[in-house]
PDB file of N, CA, C and O in Angstrom, chain B, residues numbered from 101:
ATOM      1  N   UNK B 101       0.824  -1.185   0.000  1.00  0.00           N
ATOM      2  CA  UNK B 101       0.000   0.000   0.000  1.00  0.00           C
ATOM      3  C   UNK B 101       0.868   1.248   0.000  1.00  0.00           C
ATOM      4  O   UNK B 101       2.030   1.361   0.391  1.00  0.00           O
ATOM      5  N   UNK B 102       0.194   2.008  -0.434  1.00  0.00           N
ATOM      6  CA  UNK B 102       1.448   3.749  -0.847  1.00  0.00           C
ATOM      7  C   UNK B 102       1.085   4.767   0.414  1.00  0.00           C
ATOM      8  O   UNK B 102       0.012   5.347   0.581  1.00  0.00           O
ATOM      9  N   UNK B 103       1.854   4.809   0.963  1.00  0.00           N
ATOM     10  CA  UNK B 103       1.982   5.860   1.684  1.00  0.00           C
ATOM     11  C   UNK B 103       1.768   7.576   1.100  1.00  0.00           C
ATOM     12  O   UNK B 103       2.090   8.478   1.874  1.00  0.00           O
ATOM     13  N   UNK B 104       1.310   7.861  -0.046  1.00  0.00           N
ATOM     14  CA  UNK B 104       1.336   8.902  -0.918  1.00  0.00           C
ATOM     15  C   UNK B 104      -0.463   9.411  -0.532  1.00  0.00           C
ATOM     16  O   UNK B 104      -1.246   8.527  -0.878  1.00  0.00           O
ATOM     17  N   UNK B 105      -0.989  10.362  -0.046  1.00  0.00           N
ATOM     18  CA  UNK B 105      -2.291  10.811  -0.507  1.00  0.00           C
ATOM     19  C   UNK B 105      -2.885  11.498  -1.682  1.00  0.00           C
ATOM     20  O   UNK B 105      -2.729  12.560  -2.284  1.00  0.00           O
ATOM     21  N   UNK B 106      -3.645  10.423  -1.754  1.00  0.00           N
ATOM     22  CA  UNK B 106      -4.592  10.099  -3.565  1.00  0.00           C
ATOM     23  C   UNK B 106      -5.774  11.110  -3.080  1.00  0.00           C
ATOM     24  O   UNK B 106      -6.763  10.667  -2.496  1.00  0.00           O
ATOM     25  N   UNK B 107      -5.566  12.879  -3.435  1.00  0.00           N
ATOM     26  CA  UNK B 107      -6.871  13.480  -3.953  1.00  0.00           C
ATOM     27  C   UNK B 107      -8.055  12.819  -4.111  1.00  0.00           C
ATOM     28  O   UNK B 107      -7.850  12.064  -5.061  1.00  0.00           O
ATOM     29  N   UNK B 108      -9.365  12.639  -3.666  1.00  0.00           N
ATOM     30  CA  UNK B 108     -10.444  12.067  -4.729  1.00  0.00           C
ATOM     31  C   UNK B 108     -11.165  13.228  -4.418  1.00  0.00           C
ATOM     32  O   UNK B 108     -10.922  14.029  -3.515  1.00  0.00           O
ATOM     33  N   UNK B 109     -12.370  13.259  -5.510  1.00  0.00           N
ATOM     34  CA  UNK B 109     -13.229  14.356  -5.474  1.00  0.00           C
ATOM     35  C   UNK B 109     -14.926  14.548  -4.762  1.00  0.00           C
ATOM     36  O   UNK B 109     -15.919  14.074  -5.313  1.00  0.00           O
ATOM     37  N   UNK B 110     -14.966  15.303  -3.508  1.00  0.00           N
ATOM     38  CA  UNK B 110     -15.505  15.088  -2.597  1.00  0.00           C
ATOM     39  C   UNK B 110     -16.975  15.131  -3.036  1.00  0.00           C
ATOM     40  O   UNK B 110     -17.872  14.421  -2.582  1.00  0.00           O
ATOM     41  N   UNK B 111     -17.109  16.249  -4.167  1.00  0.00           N
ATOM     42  CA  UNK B 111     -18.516  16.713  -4.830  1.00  0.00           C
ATOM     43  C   UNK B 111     -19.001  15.641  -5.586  1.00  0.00           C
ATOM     44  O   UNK B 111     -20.145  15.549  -6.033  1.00  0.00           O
ATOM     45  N   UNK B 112     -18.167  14.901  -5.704  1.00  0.00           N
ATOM     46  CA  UNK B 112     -18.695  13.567  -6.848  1.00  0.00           C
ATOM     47  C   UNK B 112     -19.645  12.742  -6.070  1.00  0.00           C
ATOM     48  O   UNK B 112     -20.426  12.001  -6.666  1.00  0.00           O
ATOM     49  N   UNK B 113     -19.633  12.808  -4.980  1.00  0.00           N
ATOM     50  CA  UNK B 113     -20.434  12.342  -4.065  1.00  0.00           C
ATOM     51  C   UNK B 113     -22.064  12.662  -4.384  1.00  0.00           C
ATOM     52  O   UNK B 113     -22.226  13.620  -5.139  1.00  0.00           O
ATOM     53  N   UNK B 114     -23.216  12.033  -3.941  1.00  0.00           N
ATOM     54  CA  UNK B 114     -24.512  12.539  -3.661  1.00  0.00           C
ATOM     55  C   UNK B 114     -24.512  13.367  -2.805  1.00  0.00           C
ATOM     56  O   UNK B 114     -23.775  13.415  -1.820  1.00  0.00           O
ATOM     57  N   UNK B 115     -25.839  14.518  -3.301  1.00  0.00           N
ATOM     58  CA  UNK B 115     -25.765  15.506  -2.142  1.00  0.00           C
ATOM     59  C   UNK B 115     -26.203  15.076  -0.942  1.00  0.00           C
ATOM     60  O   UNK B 115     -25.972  15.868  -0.028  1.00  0.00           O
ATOM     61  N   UNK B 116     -26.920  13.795  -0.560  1.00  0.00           N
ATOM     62  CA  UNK B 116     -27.549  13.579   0.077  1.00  0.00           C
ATOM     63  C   UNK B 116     -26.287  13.324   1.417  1.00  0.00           C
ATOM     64  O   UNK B 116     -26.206  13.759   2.565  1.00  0.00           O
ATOM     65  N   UNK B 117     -25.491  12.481   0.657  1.00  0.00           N
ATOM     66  CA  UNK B 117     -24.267  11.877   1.506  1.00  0.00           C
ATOM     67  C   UNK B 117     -22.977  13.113   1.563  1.00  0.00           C
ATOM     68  O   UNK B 117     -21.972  12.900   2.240  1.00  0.00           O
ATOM     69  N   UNK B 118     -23.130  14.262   0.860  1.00  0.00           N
ATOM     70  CA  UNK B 118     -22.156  14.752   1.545  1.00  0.00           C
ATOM     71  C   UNK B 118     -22.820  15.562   2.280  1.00  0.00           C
ATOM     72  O   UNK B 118     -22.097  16.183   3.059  1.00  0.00           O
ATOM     73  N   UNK B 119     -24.184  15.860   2.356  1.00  0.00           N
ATOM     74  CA  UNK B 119     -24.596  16.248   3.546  1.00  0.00           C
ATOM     75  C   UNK B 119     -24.775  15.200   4.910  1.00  0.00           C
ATOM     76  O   UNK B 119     -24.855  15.640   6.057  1.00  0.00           O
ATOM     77  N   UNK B 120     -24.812  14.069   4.645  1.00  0.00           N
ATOM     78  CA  UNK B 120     -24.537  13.227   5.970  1.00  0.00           C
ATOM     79  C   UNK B 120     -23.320  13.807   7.155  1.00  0.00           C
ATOM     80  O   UNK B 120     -23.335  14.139   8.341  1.00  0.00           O
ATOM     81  N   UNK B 121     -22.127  13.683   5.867  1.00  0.00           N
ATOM     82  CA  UNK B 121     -20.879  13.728   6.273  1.00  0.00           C
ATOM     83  C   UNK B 121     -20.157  14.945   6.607  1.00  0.00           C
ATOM     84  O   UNK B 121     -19.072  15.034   7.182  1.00  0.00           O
ATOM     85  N   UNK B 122     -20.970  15.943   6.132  1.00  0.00           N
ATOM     86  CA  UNK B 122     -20.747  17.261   6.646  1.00  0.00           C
ATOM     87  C   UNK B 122     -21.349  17.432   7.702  1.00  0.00           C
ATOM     88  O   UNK B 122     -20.611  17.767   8.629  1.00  0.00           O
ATOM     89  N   UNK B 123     -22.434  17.333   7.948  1.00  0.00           N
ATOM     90  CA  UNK B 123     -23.239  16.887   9.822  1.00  0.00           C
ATOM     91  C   UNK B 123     -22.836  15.793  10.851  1.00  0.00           C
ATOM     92  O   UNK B 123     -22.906  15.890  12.076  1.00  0.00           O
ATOM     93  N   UNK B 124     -22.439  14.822  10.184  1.00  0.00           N
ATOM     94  CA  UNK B 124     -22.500  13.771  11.563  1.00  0.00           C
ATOM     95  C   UNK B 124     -20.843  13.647  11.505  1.00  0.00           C
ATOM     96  O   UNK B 124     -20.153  12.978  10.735  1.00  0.00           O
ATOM     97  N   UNK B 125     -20.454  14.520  12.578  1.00  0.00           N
ATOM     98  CA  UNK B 125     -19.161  14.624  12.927  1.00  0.00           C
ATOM     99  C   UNK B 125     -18.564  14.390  14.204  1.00  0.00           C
ATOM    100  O   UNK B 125     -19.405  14.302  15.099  1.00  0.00           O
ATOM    101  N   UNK B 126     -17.628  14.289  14.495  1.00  0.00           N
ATOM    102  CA  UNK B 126     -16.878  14.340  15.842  1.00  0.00           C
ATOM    103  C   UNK B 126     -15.858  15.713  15.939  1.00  0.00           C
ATOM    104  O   UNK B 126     -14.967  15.782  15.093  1.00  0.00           O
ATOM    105  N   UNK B 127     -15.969  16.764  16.915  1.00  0.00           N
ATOM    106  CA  UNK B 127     -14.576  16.853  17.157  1.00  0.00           C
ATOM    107  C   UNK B 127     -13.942  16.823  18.535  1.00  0.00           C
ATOM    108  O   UNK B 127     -14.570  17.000  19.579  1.00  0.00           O
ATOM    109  N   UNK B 128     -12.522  16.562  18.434  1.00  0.00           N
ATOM    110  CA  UNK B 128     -11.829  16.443  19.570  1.00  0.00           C
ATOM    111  C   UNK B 128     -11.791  17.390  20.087  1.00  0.00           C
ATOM    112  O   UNK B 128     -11.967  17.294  21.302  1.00  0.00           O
ATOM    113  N   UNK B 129     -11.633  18.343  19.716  1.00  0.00           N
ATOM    114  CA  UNK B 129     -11.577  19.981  20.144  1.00  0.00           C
ATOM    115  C   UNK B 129     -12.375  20.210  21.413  1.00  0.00           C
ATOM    116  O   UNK B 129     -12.117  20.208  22.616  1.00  0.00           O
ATOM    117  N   UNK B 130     -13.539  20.426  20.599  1.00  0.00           N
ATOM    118  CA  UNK B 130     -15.258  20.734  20.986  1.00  0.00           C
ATOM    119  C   UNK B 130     -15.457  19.812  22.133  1.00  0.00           C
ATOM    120  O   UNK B 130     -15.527  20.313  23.255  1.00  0.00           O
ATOM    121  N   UNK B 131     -15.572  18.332  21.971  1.00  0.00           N
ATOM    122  CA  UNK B 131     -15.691  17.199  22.461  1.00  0.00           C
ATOM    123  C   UNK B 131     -16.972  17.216  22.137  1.00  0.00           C
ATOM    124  O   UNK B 131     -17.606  17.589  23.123  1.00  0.00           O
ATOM    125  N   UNK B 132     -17.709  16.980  21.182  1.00  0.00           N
ATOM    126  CA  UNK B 132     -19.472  17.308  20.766  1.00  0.00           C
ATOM    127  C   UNK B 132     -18.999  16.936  19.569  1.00  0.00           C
ATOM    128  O   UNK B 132     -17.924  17.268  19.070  1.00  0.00           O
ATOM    129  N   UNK B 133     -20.334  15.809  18.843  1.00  0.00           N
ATOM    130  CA  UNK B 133     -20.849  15.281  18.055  1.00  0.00           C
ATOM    131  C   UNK B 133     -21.773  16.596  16.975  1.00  0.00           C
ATOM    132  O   UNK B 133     -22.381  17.603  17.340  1.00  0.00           O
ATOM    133  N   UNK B 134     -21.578  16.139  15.831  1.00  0.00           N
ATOM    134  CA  UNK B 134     -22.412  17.052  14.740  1.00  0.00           C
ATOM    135  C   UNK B 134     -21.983  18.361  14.820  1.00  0.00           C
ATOM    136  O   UNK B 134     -20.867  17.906  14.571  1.00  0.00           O
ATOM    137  N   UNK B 135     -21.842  19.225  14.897  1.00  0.00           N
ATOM    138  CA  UNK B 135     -21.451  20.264  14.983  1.00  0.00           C
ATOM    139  C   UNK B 135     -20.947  20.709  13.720  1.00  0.00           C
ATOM    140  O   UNK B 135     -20.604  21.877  13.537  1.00  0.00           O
ATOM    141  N   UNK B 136     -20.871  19.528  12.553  1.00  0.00           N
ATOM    142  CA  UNK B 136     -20.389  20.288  11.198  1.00  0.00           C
ATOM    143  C   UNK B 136     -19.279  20.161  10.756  1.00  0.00           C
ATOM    144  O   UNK B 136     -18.312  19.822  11.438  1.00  0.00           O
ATOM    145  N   UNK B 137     -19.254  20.386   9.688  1.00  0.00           N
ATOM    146  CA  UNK B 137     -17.224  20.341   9.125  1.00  0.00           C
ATOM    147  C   UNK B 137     -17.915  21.458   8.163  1.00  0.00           C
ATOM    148  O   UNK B 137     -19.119  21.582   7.937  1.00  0.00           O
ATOM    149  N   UNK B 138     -16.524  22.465   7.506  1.00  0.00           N
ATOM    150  CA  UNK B 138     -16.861  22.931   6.286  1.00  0.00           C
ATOM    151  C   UNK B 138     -15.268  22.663   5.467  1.00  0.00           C
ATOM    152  O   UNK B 138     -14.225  22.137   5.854  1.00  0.00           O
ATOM    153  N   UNK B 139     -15.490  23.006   4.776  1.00  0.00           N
ATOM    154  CA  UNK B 139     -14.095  23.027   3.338  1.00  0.00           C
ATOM    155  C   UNK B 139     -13.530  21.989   3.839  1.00  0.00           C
ATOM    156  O   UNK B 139     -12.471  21.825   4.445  1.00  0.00           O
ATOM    157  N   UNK B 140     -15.079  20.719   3.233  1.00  0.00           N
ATOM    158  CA  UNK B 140     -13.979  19.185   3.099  1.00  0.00           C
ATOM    159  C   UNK B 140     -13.522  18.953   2.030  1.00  0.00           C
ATOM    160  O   UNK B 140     -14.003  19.226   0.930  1.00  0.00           O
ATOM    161  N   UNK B 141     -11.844  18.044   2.464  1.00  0.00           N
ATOM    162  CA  UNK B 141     -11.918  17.564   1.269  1.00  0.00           C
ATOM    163  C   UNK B 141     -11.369  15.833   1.762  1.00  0.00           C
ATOM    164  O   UNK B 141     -10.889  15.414   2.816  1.00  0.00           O
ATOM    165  N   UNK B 142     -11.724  15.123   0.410  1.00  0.00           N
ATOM    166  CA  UNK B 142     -11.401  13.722   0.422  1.00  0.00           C
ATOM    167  C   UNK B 142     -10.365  13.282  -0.089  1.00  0.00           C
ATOM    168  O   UNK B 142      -9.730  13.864  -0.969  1.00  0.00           O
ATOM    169  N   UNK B 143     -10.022  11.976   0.513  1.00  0.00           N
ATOM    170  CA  UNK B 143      -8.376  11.356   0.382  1.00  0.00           C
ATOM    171  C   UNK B 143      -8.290  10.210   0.439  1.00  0.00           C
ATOM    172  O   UNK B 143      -9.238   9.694   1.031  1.00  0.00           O
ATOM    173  N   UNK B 144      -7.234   9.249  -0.077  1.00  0.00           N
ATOM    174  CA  UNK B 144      -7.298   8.159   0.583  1.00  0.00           C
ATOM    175  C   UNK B 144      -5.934   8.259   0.662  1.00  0.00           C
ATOM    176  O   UNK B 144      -5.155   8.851  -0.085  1.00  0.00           O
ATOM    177  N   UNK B 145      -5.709   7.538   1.771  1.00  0.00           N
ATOM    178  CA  UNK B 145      -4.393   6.949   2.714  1.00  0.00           C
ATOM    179  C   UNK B 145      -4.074   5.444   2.714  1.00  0.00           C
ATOM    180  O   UNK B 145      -4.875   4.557   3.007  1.00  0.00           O
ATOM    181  N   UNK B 146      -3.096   5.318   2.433  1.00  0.00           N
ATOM    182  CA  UNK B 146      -3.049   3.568   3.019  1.00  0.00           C
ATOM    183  C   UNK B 146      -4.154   2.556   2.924  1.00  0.00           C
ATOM    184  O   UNK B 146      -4.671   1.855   3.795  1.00  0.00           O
ATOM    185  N   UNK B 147      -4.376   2.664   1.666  1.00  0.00           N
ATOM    186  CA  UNK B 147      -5.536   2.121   1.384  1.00  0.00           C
ATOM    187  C   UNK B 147      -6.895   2.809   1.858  1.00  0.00           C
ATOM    188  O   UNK B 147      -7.898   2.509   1.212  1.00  0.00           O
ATOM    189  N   UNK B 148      -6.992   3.457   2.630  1.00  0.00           N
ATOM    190  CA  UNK B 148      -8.032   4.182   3.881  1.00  0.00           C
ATOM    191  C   UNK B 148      -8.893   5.443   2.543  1.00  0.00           C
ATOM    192  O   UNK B 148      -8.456   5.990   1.531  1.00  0.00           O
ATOM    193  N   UNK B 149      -9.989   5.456   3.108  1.00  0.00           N
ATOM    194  CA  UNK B 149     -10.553   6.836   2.406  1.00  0.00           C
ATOM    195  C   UNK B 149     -10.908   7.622   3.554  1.00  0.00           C
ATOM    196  O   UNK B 149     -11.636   7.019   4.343  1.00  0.00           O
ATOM    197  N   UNK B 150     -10.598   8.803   3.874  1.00  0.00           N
ATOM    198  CA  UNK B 150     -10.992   9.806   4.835  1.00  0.00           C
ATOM    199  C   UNK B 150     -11.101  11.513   4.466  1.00  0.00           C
ATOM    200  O   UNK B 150     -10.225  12.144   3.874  1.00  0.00           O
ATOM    201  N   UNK B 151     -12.569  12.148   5.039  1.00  0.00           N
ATOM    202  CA  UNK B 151     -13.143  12.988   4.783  1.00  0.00           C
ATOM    203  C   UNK B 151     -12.136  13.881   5.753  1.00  0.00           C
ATOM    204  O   UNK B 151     -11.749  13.462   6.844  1.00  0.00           O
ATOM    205  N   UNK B 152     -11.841  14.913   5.313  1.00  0.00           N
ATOM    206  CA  UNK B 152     -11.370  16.060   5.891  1.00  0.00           C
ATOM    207  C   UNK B 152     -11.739  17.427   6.019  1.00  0.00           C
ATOM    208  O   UNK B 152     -11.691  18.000   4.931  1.00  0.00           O
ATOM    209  N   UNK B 153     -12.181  18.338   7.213  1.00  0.00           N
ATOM    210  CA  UNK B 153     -12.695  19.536   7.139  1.00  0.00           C
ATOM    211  C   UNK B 153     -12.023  20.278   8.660  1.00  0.00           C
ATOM    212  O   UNK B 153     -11.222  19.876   9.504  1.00  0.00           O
ATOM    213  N   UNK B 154     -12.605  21.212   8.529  1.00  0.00           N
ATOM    214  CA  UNK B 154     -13.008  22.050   9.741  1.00  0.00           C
ATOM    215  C   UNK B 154     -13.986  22.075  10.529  1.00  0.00           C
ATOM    216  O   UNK B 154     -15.030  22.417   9.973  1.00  0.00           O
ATOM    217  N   UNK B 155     -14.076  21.832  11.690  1.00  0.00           N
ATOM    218  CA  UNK B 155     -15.017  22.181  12.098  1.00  0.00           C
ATOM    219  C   UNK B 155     -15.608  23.753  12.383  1.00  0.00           C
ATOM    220  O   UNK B 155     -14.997  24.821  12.397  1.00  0.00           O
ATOM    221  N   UNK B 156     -17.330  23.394  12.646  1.00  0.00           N
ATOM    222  CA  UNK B 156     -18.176  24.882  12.180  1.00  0.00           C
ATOM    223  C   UNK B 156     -17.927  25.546  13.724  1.00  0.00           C
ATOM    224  O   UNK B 156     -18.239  26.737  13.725  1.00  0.00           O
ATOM    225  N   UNK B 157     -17.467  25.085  14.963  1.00  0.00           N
ATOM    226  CA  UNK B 157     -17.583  25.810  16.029  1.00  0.00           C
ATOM    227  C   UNK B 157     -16.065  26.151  15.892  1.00  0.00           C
ATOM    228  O   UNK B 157     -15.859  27.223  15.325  1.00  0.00           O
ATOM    229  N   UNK B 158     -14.810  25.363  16.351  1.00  0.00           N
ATOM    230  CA  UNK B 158     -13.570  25.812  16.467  1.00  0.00           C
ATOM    231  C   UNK B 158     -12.632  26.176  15.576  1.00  0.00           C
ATOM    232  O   UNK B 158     -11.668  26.940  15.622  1.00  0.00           O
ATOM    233  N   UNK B 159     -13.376  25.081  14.284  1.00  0.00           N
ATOM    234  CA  UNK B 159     -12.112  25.457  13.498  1.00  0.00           C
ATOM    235  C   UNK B 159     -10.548  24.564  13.061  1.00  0.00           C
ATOM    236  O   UNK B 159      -9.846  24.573  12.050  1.00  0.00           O
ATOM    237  N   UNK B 160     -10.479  23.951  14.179  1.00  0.00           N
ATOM    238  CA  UNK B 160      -9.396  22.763  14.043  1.00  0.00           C
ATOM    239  C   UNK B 160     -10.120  21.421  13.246  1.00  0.00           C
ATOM    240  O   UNK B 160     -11.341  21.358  13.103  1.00  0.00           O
ATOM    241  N   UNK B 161      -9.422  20.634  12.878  1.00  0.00           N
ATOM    242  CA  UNK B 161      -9.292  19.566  12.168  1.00  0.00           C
ATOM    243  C   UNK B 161     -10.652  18.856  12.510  1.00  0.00           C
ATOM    244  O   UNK B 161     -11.147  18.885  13.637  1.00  0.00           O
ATOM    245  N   UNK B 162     -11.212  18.213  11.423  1.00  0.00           N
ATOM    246  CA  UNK B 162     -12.486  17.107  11.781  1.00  0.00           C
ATOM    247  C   UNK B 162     -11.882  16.252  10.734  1.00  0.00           C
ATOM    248  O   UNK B 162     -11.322  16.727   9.746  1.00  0.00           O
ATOM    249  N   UNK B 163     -12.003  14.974  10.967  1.00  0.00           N
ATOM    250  CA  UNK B 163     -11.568  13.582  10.084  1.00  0.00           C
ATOM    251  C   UNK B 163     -12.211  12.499  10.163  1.00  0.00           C
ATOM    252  O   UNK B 163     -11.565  11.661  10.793  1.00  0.00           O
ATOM    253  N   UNK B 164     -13.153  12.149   9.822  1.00  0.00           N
ATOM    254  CA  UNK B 164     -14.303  11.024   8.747  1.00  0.00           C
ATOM    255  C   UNK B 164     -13.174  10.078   8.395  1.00  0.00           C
ATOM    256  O   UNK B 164     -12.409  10.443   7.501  1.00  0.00           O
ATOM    257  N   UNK B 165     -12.923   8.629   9.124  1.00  0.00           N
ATOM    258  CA  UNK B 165     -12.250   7.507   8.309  1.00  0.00           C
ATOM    259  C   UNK B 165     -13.886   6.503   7.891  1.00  0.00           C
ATOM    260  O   UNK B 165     -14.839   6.100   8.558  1.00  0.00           O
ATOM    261  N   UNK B 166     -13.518   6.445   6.564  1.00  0.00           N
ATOM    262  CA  UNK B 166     -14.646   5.671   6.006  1.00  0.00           C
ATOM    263  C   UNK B 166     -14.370   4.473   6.392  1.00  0.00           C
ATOM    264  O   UNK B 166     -13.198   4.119   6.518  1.00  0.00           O
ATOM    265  N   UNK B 167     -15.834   3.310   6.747  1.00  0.00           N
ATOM    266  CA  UNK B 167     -15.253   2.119   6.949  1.00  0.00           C
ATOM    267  C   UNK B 167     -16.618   1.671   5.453  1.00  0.00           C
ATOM    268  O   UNK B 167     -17.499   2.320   4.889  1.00  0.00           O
ATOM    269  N   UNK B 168     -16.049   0.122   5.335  1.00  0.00           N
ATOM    270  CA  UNK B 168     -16.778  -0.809   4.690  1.00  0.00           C
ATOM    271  C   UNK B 168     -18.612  -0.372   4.341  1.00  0.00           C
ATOM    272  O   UNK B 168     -19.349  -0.277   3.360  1.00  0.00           O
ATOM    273  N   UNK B 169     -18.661  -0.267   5.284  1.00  0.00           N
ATOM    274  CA  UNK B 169     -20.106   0.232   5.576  1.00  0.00           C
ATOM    275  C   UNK B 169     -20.468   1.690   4.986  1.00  0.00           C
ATOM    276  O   UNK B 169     -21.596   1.902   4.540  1.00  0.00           O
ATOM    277  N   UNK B 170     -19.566   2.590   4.998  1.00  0.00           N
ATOM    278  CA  UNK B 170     -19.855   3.877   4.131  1.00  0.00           C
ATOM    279  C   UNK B 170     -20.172   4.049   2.892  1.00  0.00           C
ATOM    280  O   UNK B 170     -20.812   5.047   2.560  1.00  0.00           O
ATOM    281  N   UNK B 171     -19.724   2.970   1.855  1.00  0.00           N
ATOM    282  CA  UNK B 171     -19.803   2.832   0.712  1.00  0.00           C
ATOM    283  C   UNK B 171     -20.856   2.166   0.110  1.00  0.00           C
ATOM    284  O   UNK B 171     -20.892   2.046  -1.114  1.00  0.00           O
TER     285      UNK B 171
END
């Protein structure tokens, strides 16, 4: 597996599901659920696909690892 992060394109998505994934969030920050991400973008890692944003209250990092089940 490549250690290199593979761009994918987040809008290619349904709106339905990148509105999931823009709402049902975690952050560590905050310590609170949903609260939002904005200016995601998507990646995959190590085989891994993970959503990346900001969160809408602080601002620091929010990260979506997709599992099996997301797809």
């Amino acid at each position: 597996m490549s250690d290199e992060r593979i761009e994918r394109d987040f809008s290619a998505r349904a709106e339905e599901e990148q509105q999931a994934f823009l709402e049902q969030t975690w952050c560590d920050e905050c310590q609170e659920v949903n609260l939002g991400m904005k200016n995601p973008s998507e990646y995959l890692l190590k085989g891994i696909v993970f959503i990346e944003g900001e969160c809408n209250r602080c601002g620091l990092v929010v990260l979506t690892e997709l599992t099996e089940d997301d797809f």
